[in-house]
N, C-alpha and C positions, 0 to 999 in steps of 0.2 A: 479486340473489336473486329476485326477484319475477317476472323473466325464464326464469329457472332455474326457479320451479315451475310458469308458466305453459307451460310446451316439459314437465314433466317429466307433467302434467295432461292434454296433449296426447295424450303417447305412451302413457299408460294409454290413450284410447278409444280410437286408432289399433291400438293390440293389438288391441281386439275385434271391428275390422273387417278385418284382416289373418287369413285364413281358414288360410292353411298357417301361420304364428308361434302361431294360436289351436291350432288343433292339435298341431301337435307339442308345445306349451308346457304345455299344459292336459288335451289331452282324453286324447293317446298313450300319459301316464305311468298315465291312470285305465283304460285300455283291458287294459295291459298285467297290473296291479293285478289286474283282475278275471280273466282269463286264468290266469293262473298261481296265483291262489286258490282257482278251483276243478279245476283239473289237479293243483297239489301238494297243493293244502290239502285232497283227498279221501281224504289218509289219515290224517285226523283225524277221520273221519265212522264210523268201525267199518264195519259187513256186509263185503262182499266183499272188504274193503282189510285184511283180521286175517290177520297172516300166523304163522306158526307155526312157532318155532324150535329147534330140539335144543339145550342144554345141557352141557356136560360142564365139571365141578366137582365137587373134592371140598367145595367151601366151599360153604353155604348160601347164601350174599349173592347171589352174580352173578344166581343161580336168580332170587331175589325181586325183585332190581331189575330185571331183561327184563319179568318178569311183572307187574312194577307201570307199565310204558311200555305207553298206552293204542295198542288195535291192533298188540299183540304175545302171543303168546300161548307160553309155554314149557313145554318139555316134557324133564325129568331122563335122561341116558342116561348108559351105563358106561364109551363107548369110542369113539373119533374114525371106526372105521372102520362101526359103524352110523351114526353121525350122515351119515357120505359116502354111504351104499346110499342113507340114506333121502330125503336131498336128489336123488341122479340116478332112484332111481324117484318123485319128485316127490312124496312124500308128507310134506315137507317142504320151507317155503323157504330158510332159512337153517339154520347151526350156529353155538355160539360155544363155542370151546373154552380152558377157563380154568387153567394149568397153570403152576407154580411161577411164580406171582403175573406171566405171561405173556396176553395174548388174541388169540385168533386169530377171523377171521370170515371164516365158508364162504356163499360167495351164490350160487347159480343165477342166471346170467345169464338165462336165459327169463322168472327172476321180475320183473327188474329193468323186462325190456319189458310188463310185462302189468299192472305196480303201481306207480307212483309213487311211493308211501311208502319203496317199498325202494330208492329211488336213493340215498334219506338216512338210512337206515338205521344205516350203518356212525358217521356223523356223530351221529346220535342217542345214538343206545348207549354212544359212547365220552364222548358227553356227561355221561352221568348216572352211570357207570362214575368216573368223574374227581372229581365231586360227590360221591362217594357213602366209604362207611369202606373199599370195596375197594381194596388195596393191587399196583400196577399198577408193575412195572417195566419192563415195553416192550412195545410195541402194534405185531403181526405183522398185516401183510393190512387192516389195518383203512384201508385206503388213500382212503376215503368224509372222514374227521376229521384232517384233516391242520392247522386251524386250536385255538388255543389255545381251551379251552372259555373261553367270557364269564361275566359276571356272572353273566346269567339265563337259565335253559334257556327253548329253543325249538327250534321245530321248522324244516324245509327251506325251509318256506316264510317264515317269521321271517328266513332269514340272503338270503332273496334281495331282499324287499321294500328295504331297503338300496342295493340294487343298483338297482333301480327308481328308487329317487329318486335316484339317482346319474347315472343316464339322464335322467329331467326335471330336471338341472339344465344335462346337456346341451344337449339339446334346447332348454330355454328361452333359453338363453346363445349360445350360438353362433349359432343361426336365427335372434335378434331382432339379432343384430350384422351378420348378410348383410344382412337387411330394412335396417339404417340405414344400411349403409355401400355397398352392391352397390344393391340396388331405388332406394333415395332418390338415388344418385347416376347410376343410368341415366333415372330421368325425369327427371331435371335439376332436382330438388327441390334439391340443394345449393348448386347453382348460384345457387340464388333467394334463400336464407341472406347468401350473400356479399357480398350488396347492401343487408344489411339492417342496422343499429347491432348485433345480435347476435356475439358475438365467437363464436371457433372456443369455447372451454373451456368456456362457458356451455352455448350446443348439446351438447356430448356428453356435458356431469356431465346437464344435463335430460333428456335421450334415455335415457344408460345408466341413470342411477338410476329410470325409470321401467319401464322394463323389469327391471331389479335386483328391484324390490319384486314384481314382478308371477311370475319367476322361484320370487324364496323362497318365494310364498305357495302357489304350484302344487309343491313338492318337499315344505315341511312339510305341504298339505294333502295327499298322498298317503298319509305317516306315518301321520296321524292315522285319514286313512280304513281304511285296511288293520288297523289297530288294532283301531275298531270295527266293520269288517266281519265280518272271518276270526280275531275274537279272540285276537291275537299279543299273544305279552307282550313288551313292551320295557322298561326301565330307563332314560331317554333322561336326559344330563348337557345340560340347554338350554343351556347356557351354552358348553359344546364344540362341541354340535350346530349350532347360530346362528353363531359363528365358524368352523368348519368350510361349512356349507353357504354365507355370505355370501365366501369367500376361495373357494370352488370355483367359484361364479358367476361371480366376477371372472376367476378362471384360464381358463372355457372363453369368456366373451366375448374375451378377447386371443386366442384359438384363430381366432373366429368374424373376427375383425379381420385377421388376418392372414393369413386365405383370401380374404378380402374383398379384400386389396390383392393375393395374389400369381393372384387369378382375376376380371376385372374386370366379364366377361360374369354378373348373376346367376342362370340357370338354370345355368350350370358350377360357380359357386360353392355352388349348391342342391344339386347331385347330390353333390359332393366332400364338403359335410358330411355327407349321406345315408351317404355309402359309410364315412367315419371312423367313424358313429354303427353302422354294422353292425360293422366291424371288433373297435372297444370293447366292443360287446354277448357276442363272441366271444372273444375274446381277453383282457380286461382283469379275470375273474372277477368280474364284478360280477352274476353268477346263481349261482356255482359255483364251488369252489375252485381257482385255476390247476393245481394238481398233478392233475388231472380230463386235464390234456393233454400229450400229448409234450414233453420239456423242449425241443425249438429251440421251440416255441409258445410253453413257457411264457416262453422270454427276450423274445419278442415284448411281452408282454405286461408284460413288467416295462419297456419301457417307453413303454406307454398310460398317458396321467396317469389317467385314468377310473379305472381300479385300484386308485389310491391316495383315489381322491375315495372309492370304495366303500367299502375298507378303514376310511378314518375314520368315515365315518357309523356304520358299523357297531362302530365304539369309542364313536364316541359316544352308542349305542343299547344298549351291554352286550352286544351282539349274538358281539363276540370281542373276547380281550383285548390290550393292546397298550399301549406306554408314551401316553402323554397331551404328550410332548414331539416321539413322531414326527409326531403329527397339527398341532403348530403348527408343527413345520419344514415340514409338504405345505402347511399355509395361507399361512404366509410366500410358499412359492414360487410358490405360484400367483400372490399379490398381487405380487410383486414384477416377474412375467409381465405381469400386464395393466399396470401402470403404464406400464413398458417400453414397450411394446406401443403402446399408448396415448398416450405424448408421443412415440414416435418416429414413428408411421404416422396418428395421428389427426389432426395438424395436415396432413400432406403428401397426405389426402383433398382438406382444402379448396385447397392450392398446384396441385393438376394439377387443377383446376375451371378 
């Protein structure tokens, strides 16, 4: 044991001198945080981001709840075919038209490129709509809210933040697994292990659990930052969230292992994670709801584990809703990935030394 924390003591300061593991792990997920907080999150700021939407309803409700979603601004009409004039000569941006307890949402695509707010729009509205005593039997066009409202409203930039740390768990998992298994075994670092009383299990529970910790604290401190930065409200269940995030580490370290063995050069094995980590970024919704793409894409994507690492967190965040049984069958599997993983490839690191 004493072996095992002094290798696990190790590989924390070794982290802080490993400049690309320090990065990607640490700094890429807070880069990314800030980035897309004030890109999305500028349409929570009001001035030029108040977009202005035509109405049609006989009911009062729909009226008041548009009008009550801060940086929306509504305005009562009689007939679908003004709301359409007044959207193409651009005197409005959107429509919603509310019609035997039906909703339809009309978007100016010009608005979409010029306002951020309005990308999430459709996701917004059907949000509080859902929440709210309007009584909704099917949702026409509104093709932006394709996920089940969550616990707790929030905005575009609440459902992507999720996705970010879904990325830094990436990131921290995988890139510390090349570092120990690719970098330490091309300078003949493991080499040097093998001659030492140190056994194979000892070395990698010290290693991985050192980076493990170093992992979780850079995912949950993203959470927290983005909280109190860009004041997003979350709901978070710690206790799903903590087993979700600690089984998704594990799952993308067995990822980062097993690039490790099938690319033995580490800058090959550096770029191939590079190219998965863009792939997932696009493909696996963890910005954006899959339904955002072509269905061959979206089958792609279903199956990027990334996706599902997303999907949970953002269960576990109230963020969307979702049974609490699919999130411990993604954490099973991913655990039962790196184990795998792990006694089959781990040991046969140090055999071909």
């Amino acid at each position: 044991m004493k072996i095992i924390w002094k290798l696990f003591l190790a590989t924390i300061k070794i982290f802080y001198r490993d400049k690309m593991t320090f990065f990607f792990t640490l700094m890429f997920p807070f880069i990314f945080v800030i980035i897309f907080g004030f890109v999305f999150g500028t349409g929570s700021s009001g001035g030029d981001n108040k977009l202005l939407i035509g109405v049609l309803s006989s009911d009062e409700e729909p009226h008041k709840i548009i009008s009550s979603i801060e940086n929306l601004e509504a305005r009562k009409f009689d007939n679908a075919v003004d709301i359409r004039q007044n959207i193409l000569s651009g005197k409005l941006d959107a429509g919603l038209l509310y019609e035997d307890n039906k909703v339809k949402l009309i978007l100016n695509l010009a608005v979409m490129q010029r306002n951020p707010f309005s990308r999430t729009l459709g996701e917004t509205i059907a949000d509080r709509l859902a929440k709210s005593s309007v009584k909704i039997d099917k949702v026409i066009d509104l093709n932006l809210n394709t996920i089940d409202p969550g616990e707790v409203s929030t905005t575009g930039l609440g459902y992507m933040i999720p996705g970010v740390v879904a990325i830094s768990i990436f990131n921290g998992a995988l890139f510390s697994m090349l570092s120990i298994f690719s970098y330490y075994k091309k300078r003949g670092m493991i080499k040097r292990f093998n001659v030492t009383p140190i056994r194979e299990y000892q070395f990698i529970i010290g290693m991985i659990s050192g980076r493990f910790i170093v992992t979780l604290f850079s995912a949950t401190a993203v959470l927290i930052f983005s909280q109190m930065i860009f004041n997003i409200r979350f709901d978070i269940n710690w206790s799903l969230y903590l087993i979700t995030a600690s089984s998704s580490i594990l799952g993308m370290m067995a990822f980062g292992i097993l690039i490790s063995i099938l690319f033995t050069e580490p800058e090959v094995a550096s770029n191939i994670g590079s190219l998965l980590m863009t792939i997932m970024i696009f493909f696996s919704g963890v910005y954006f709801p899959l339904d955002f793409l072509p269905k061959y894409l979206r089958t792609i994507g279903g199956f990027l584990p990334l996706g599902y690492v997303a999907k949970s967190i953002r269960i576990s965040t109230s963020v969307e809703s979702g049974a609490i049984s699919s999130v411990l069958n993604v954490s099973l599997a991913m655990v039962f990935a790196f184990l795998t993983l792990v006694f089959i490839f781990g040991s046969r690191i140090f055999k071909t030394e």
